[in-house]
Each structure stands twice: as structure tokens, then as C-alpha cells.
C-alpha atoms as one frame of an Amber mdcrd trajectory, in Angstrom:
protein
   0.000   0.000   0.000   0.738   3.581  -0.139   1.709   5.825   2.674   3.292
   8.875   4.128   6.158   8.133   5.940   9.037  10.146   8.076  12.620   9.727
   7.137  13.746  11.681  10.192  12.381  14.332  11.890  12.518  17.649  10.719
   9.949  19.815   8.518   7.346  18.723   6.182   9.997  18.303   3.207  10.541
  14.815   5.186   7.184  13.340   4.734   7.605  10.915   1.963   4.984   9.112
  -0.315   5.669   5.446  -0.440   5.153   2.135  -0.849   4.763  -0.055   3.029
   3.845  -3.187   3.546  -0.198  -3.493   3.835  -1.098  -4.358   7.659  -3.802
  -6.900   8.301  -6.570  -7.073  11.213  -5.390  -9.320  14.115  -7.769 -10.560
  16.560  -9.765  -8.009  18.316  -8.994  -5.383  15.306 -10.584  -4.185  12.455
  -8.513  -3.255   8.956  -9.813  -0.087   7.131  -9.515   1.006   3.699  -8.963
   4.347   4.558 -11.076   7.332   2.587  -9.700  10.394   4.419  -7.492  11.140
   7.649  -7.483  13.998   9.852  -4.405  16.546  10.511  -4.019  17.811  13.534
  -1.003  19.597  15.677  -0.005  16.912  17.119   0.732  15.426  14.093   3.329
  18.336  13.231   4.778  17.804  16.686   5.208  14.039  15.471   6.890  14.773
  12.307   9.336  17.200  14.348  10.538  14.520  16.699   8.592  16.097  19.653
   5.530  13.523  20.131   6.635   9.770  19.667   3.535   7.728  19.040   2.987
   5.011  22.110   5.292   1.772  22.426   3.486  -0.623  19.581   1.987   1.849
  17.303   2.398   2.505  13.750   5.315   5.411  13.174   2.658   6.203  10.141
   1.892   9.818  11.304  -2.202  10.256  11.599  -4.695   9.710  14.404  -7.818
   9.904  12.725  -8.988   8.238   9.467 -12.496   7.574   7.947 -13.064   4.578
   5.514 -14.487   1.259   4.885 -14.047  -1.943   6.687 -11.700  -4.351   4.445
 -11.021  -7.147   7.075 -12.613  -8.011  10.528  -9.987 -10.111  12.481 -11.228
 -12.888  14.953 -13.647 -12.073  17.662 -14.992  -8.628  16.652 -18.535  -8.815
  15.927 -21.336  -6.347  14.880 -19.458  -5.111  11.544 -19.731  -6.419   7.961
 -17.418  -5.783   4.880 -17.716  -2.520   3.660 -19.103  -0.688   6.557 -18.357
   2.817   6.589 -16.708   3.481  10.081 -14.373   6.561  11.768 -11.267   5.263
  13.537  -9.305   7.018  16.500  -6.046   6.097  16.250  -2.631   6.283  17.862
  -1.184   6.005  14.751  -1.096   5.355  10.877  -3.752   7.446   9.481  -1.667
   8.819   6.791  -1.945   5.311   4.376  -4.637   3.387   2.486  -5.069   0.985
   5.038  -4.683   1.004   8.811  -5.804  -1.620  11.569  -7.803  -0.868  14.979
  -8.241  -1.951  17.609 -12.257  -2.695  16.889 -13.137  -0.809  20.095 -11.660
   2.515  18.882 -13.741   2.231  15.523 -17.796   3.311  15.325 -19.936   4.543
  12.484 -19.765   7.738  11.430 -22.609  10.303  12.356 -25.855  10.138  10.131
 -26.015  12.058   6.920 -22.648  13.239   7.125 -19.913  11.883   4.507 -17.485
   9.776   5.190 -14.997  12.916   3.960 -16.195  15.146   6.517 -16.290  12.627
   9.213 -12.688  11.748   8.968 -12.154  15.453  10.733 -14.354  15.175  13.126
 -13.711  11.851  15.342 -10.581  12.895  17.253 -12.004  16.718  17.746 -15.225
  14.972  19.233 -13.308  12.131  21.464 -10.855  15.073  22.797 -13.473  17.465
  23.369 -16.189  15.845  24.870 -13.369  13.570  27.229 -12.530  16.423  28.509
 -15.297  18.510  29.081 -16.665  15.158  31.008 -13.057  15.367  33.107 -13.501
  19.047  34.002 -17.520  18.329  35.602 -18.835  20.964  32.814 -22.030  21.986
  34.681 -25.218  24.184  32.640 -24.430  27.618  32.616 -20.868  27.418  33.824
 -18.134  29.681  31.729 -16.058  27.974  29.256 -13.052  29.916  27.678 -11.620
  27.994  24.279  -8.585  29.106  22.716  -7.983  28.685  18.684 -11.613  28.368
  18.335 -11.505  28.563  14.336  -9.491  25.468  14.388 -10.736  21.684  14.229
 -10.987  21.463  18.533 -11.831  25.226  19.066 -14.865  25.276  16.916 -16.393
  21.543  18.048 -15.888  23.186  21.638 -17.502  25.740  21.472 -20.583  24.180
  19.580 -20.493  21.315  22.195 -20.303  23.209  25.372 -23.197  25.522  24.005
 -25.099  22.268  23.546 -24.281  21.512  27.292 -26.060  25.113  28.261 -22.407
  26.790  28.544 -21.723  30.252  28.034 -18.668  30.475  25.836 -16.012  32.739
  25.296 -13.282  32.092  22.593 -10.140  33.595  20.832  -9.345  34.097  17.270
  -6.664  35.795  15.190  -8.022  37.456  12.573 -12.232  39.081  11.591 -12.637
  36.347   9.366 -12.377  33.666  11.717 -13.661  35.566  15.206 -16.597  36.420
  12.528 -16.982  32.809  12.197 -16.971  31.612  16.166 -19.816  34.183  16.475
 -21.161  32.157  13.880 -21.300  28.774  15.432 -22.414  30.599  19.262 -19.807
  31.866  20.761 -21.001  34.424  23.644 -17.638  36.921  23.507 -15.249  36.576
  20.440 -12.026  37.918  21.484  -8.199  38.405  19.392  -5.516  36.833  21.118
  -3.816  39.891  19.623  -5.388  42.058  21.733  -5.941  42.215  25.338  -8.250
  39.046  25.921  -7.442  38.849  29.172  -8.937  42.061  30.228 -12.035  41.743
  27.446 -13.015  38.233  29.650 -12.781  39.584  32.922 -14.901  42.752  31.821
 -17.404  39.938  29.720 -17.273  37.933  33.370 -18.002  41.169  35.579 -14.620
  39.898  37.265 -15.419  36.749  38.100 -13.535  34.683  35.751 -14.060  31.572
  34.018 -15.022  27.846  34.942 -13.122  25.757  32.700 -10.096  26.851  30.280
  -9.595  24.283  27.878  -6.116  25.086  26.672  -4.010  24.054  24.036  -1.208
  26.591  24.465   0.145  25.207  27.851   3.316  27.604  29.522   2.757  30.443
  27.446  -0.638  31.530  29.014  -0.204  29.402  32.190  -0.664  32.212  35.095
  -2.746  34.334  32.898  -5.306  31.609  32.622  -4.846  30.640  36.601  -5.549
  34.292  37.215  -8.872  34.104  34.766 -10.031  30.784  36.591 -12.938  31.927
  38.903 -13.495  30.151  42.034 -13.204  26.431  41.847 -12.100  26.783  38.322
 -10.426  23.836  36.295  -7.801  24.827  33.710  -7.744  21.478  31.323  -4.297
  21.574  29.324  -4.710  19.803  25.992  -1.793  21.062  23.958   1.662  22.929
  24.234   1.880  25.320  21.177   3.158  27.724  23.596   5.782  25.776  25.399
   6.134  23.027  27.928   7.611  25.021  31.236   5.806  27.705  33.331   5.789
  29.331  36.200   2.570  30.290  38.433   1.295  31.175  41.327   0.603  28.625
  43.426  -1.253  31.362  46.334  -3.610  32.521  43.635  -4.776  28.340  42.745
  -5.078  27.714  46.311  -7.080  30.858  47.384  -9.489  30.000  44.657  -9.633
  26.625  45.029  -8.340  25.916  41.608  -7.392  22.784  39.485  -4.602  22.666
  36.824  -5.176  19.175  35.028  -3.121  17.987  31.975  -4.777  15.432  29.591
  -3.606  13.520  26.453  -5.421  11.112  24.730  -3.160   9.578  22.842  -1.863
   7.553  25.273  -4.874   6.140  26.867  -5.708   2.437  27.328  -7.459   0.880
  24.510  -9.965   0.256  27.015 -10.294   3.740  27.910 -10.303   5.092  24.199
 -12.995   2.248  23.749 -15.094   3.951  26.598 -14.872   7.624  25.265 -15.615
   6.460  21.614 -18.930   4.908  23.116 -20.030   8.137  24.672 -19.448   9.969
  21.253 -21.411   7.595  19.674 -24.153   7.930  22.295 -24.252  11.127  23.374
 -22.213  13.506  20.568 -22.780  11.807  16.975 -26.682  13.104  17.601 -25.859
  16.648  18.228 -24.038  16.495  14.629 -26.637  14.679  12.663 -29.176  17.043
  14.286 -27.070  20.062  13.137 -26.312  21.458  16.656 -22.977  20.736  15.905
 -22.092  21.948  12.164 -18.518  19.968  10.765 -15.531  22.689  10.981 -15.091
  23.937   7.192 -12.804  21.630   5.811  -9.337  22.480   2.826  -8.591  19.050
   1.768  -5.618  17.992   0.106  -4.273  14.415  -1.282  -2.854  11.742   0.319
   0.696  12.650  -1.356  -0.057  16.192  -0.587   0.352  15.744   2.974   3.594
  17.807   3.249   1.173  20.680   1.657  -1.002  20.143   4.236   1.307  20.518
   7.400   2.755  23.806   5.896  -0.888  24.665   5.618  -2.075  24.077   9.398
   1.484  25.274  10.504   0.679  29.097   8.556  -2.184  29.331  11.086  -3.970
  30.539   7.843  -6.441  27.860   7.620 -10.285  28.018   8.954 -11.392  24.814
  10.263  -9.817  21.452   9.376  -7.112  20.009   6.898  -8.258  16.424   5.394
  -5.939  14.134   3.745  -8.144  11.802   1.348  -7.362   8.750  -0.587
């Protein structure tokens, strides 16, 4: 089969089309002919040599892929040939075929295409795990950061389907015209001063839950935005991995700084989390209370196109690799 691979890490001049041996489903896994795979951050980290996938799975960058079911290996049940299903993966999304673990594998949400639904899996596993770790509660305040992008805009749809006010940041009009769009409450640039815009929207009193993404770079602003018995959820690093805060202003407010990956779960636990999507966050989509993220897709072979895409910070919505 055909995939992208890594020589070594480095930029996306590295990624490399070419031919890999085709995997097959072992027991308890399901083999899909992959129609399109997600790229996401973490996936640039990856290529730079700063996110190793787990011990046992595939180098193949990619950790979300949408396609067809090609083999069922021994002891899965309740899937035929040809199936259309979403994977989350902790690896090898980036190739025409890719086994699962059958527990990390459903059906895609109704009346959307199996395109589309290739961005939308991880977004919805990592948003909705960790909305469910922070205790989101109705009418609670939820800030999201990058909420143009694949995560930022699912957030802030989801959380609004929870009864959340939501406040969000965005670089540019175009895209804090477009998180009004899909319900944001206050749209603020991350250029400006957002910290001062939320704790005039707030009245001073801060914010619930931060889901962040941008880790040391915003670490004691965001402790000083948490209101009382706030939780900040970190979910990514794109502004660095060391911090400093103060540890007075958590404990007077009774505060909770909890980091998160899900890449590194159990299969087990990603099992678990893909059940609740099914259950509880595939209806909000097919209903239309969640609306997909816009989507620029490029070709499989493309991908290194792609990652200088996302890395611009130019794109609205999600980048698709399809096959």
C-alpha cells in the first residue's frame, strides 16, 4: 500500500509518499480502507521529533482516518465488509489501510460523509473527554482558545449544547466572525488584550473551565482568569512546555490545573470515550447542533502541503488528507 512516511524528523519536506507493507486485522482489530485522515497539531509535533507515538503503534503519522471496513480479524462482531466506520487512532492514518483496535472504531454520524467525518472523530473524542473530566455543569463559563481550528470550533458548539456560556479567541475578523457564527457568547483576538475583554465579559469573576491548548505560554494568565473552583484542562503545548505560576492565587481559589492527552490512553479507555461519542455527541451532529468545521482538503501525497498549511495558522477549520 501507499503511505506517508518520516525519514527523520525535521519539517514537512521529510514526509515521503511510499510504498509499506499493507497491515492486516489481528484478533480483536478491524482493517480499514482508509477514505480520508485527519491533521491535527499533534501530528506536526510528530513529524518534528517532539511527540513519539505510544510503544506498539504505527510510526505512520495520523490519528484519525475515515473509511471502509476491508477485514474483521477474529472475535470482533457487529461489523460487515464494507461498513463505513471513523477510527481514532494512535497512529497510521496517513496510508490506504490502517488496523484498529475494533473498540476505537464506530460509524460515522448520520447524513454526514465519510470525507467530513474523517475530521471530526478525534475533535469529538478530545473534546467531549474532557469537558466530562472538568464536571462541565449548565451555565458554567467555558473559555476555548484557537476556536476557528478543528478542537476550538467543536468546543464551542459542544459546550453551548451543554447550556455553557462560551467565550473564545481568534486571530483574525474572518475567523472571530466565524466563532460568532457557530455561538460563541464573547469573540475575542488573542492579539489584543483578551485577558482584560473576559474579565470585563465575566463582571470579574472569571471563568469555569479553560480548555487550553497553548500550555506555559498563558499558564498564570489563565490561573488568574479561573474563577473560584475553576479547572484549567491543558490539551496542547503550542506555547511551550515550562511555566511558572502562582501557586497562592490556585489555592485561594480553590483551583485545578489538570493535563490530559489522549493519545496515550488504554485501549480500554479510548474504547469507553468512543462509546459516549457515539451515544451522546454523533446526535448533536446529525441534528445540526454541531455543524462539521469547514474543511481544505488535500491528497494523500499532498500531505507535506497540508502541514505547511495548518502550521501558517492561515487555515479556517480542518485540513483532510483523502485517498
Amino acid at each position: 500500500m501507499r503511505a506517508i512516511t518520516l525519514d527523520k524528523p525535521g519539517g514537512p519536506e521529510n514526509l515521503q509518499f511510499s510504498e509499506v507493507e499493507t497491515p492486516s486485522a489481528g484478533p480483536g482489530e478491524i482493517l480499514l480502507k482508509v477514505r480520508a485522515a485527519g491533521v491535527n497539531r499533534a501530528d506536526l509535533m510528530q513529524r518534528e521529533g517532539n511527540y513519539p507515538p505510544p510503544p506498539g503503534a504505527s510510526p505512520i503519522l495520523g490519528m484519525e482516518a475515515s473509511g471502509e471496513v476491508a477485514e474483521i480479524g477474529e472475535g470482533v462482531t457487529g461489523w460487515e465488509l464494507g461498513d463505513l466506520a471513523v477510527a481514532l487512532l494512535a497512529g497510521g492514518g496517513y496510508s490506504e489501510y490502517v488496523n484498529v483496535p475494533a473498540g476505537q472504531v464506530i460509524p460515522p454520524p448520520d447524513d454526514i460523509d465519510i470525507v467530513t467525518a474523517a475530521g471530526l472523530v478525534e475533535v469529538a473524542a478530545t473534546v467531549s473527554s474532557n469537558l466530562r473530566i472538568a464536571g462541565l455543569a449548565e451555565e458554567e463559563v467555558v473559555l476555548v482558545h484557537g476556536g476557528s481550528g478543528g478542537i476550538g470550533s467543536f468546543a464551542i458548539q459542544y459546550a453551548k449544547a451543554l447550556g455553557a456560556t462560551v467565550i473564545a479567541t481568534a486571530g483574525s475578523q474572518e475567523k472571530l466572525d466565524y466563532i460568532r457564527s457557530i455561538g460563541a457568547d464573547l469573540a475575542v483576538s488573542y492579539r489584543e488584550d483578551w485577558v482584560g475583554a473576559i474579565k470585563d465579559f465575566t463582571d470579574g469573576r472569571g471563568v469555569d473551565i479553560i480548555l487550553d491548548n497553548m500550555g506555559a505560554k498563558y499558564l498564570q494568565a489563565h490561573v488568574d482568569l479561573l474563577a473560584s473552583d475553576g479547572r484549567l484542562i491543558v490539551i496542547g503545548l503550542q506555547g511551550g512546555r515550562k511555566g511558572t505560576l502562582d501557586l497562592g492565587t490556585l489555592l485561594t481559589k480553590r483551583g485545578r490545573v489538570i493535563a490530559t492527552s489522549l493519545r496515550s490512553r488504554s485501549v480500554a479507555e479510548k474504547a469507553d470515550i468512543l462509546r459516549t461519542v457515539r451515544r451522546s455527541v454523533w446526535p448533536l451532529v446529525s441534528s445540526g447542533d454541531i455543524l462539521p468545521a469547514p474543511q481544505t482538503e488535500f491528497a494523500l501525497e499532498q500531505a507535506a502541503e497540508a502541514h505547511r498549511r495548518l502550521e501558517s495558522g492561515d487555515n479556517l477549520g480542518k485540513i483532510v488528507l483523502t485517498v
